[in-house]
C-alpha positions, 0 to 999 in steps of 0.5 A, spaced: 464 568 490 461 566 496 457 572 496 455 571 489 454 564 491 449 565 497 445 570 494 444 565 488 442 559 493 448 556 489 454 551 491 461 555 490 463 550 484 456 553 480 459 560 481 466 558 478 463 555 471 458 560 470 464 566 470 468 561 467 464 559 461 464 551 463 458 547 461 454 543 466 449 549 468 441 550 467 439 556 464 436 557 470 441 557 474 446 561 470 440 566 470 440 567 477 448 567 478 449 572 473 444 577 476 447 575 482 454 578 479 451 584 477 447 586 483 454 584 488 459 588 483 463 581 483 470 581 477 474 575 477 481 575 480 485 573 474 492 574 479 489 569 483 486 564 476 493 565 474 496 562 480 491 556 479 492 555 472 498 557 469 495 562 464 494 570 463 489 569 457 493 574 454 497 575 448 501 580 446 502 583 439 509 588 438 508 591 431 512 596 427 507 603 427 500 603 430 499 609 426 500 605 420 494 603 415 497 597 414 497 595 421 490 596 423 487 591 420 492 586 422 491 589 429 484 587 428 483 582 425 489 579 432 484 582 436 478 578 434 481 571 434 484 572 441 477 575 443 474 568 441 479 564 445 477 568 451 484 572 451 485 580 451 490 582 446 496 588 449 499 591 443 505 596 443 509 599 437 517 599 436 518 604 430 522 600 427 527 600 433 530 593 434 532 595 441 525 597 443 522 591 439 526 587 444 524 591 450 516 591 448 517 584 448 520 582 454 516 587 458 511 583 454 513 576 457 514 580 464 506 581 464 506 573 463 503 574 456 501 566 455 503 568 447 507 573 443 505 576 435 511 580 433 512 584 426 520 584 427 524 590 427 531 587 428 535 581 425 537 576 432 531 574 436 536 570 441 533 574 446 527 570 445 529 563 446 528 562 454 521 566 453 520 560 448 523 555 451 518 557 458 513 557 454 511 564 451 509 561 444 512 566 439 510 567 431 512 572 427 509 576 421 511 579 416 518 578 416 522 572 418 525 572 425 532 572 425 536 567 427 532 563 431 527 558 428 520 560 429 512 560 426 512 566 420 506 568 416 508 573 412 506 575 404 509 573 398 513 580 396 517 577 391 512 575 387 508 580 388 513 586 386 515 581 380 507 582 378 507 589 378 513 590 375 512 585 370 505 588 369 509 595 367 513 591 363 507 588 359 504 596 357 511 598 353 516 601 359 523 599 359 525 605 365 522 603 371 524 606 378 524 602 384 523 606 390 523 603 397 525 603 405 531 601 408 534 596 405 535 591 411 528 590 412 526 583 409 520 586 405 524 591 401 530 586 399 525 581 397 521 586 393 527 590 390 529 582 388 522 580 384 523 589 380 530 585 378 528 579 377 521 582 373 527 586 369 531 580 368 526 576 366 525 581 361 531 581 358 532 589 359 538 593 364 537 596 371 541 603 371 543 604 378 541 611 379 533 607 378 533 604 385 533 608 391 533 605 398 532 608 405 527 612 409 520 613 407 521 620 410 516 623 405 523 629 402 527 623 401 522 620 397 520 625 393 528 627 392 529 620 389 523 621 385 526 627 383 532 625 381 529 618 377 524 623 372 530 627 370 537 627 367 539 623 361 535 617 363 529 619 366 524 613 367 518 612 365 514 608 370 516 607 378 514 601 382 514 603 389 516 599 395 510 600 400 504 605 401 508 610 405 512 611 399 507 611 394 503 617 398 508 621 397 510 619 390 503 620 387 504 627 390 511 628 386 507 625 380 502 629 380 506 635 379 510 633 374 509 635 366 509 628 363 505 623 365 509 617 369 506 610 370 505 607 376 504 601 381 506 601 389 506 595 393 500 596 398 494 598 397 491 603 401 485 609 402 482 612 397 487 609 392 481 608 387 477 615 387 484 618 385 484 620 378 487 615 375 487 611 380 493 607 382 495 601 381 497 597 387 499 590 388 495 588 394 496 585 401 491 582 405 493 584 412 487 581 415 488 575 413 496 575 416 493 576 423 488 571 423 493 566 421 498 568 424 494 569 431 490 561 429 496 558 429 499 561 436 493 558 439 494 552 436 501 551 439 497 555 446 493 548 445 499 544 446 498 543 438 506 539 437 508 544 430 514 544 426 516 552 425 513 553 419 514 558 413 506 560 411 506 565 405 500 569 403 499 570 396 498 578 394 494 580 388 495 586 382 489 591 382 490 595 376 486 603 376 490 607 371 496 609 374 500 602 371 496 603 365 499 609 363 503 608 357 511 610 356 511 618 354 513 619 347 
């Protein structure tokens, strides 16, 4: 700084708010400061401002599967907002491994993360209370933390998965599958909880051998799939629990003799140039991140906010496969 300082005929104190953004500099000055920077090849020591003031101007964001379509958006979209307040975002995948969610984030809060986004994989974030009580503010997205009180934005997958069963419902079908992931994540119980409400509201039964919970391992799916098209009672529509699902479900379909409705919970690429085009209930996995982000810097603000449950609402997109009527 004292290089740059020098050979910009500046004080060291203009060279701080130039590199820190602050106001008071003429755009002269900053001009010849910036030029300055360039030409001396100087970088901020952020372990030095660290030590200063307290903060890392980074967050962290522990997510289920990069990989996964869903995510991205998410991702992005916790990126630009950090990028706005001047911090860098660090993001990791757990694979829906409650012990490698804990490890991600406690190496997380070992780099001195000022903040933390977290898609939960496991059901006790205990682990975190010191991490929050030092100071690392945490808000969880898309599932609720487990047994800790904390900030969550998540989508209403209750009422979402009862509008797109209702919608199967209203086009004649009485024989809906329900097809989702592991039934300890709290997605799926709450849309396998809006499919029976959806059927109960309507006063019609749920044969067992219509659900099927577990891996999204495209073979377990299209086993399930298999199963509920065949036999005595084969369903004439299935609602499918999230995107992955729905992929291999559309597959099953295709090579099926009859035609079988359907609507999955999810949007996803290319849904709408398929023939038909599929049904979905959608997400907007964007604005989960950006308001999950916001509200982490407003507590990084020093904001005095009570844990807060924020629901999204979801949105019915019929293309074609939930029109399709029952099979004669």
């Amino acid at each position: 700084m004292k290089d740059v300082a020098s050979q910009a005929g500046v004080g060291l104190k203009t060279v701080s708010r130039v590199v820190n953004g602050e106001p008071g500099v003429t755009p002269e000055t900053e001009r010849r400061v910036q030029e300055a920077i360039e030409a001396l090849g100087f970088r901020r020591n952020d372990s030095a401002r660290v030590l200063r003031k307290g903060r890392t101007a980074t967050v962290g964001l522990v997510l289920e599967d990069l990989a996964d379509p869903f995510y991205g958006p998410l991702n992005r979209a916790v990126e630009e907002v950090a990028r706005a307040h001047g911090a860098l975002l660090i993001n990791g995948s757990s694979a829906e491994d409650p012990d490698r969610e804990r490890e991600l984030a406690l190496a997380l809060c070992a780099r001195r993360v000022d903040g933390l986004i977290v898609i939960p994989a496991g059901d006790d974030h205990r682990y975190l209370e010191p991490e929050m009580r030092a100071g690392v503010s945490t808000v969880f997205v898309d599932r609720p933390a487990g047994r800790i009180e904390a900030d969550v934005v998540l989508s209403d997958s209750f009422g979402g998965a009862r509008d797109g069963v209702a919608h199967l419902i209203a086009g004649g079908h009485g024989r809906i599958g329900f097809i989702g992931d592991q039934p300890r994540i709290h997605t799926v119980a709450e849309r396998l909880r809006g499919y029976r409400a959806a059927m109960a509201d309507a006063g019609l039964p749920v044969a067992e051998s219509w659900i099927s919970l577990g891996s999204t391992a495209p073979e377990r799916v299209a086993a399930a799939a298999g199963a509920m098209l065949t036999g005595p009672e084969p369903v004439t529509a299935v609602f499918t629990g999230n995107n992955r699902v729905t992929v291999t479900v559309v597959r099953v379909l295709a090579a099926h003799a009859r035609p079988v409705a359907l609507v999955g919970f999810d949007d996803f690429e290319l849904a709408d140039l398929l023939r038909p085009g599929v049904t979905v209930v959608a997400q907007d996995p964007a604005a989960l991140g950006r308001v999950a982000t916001d509200r982490l810097f407003q507590r990084l603000a020093g904001a005095d906010l009570t844990p807060s449950r924020i629901e999204l609402p979801t949105r019915l997109i019929p293309r074609g496969s939930g029109e399709i009527p029952p099979a004669n």
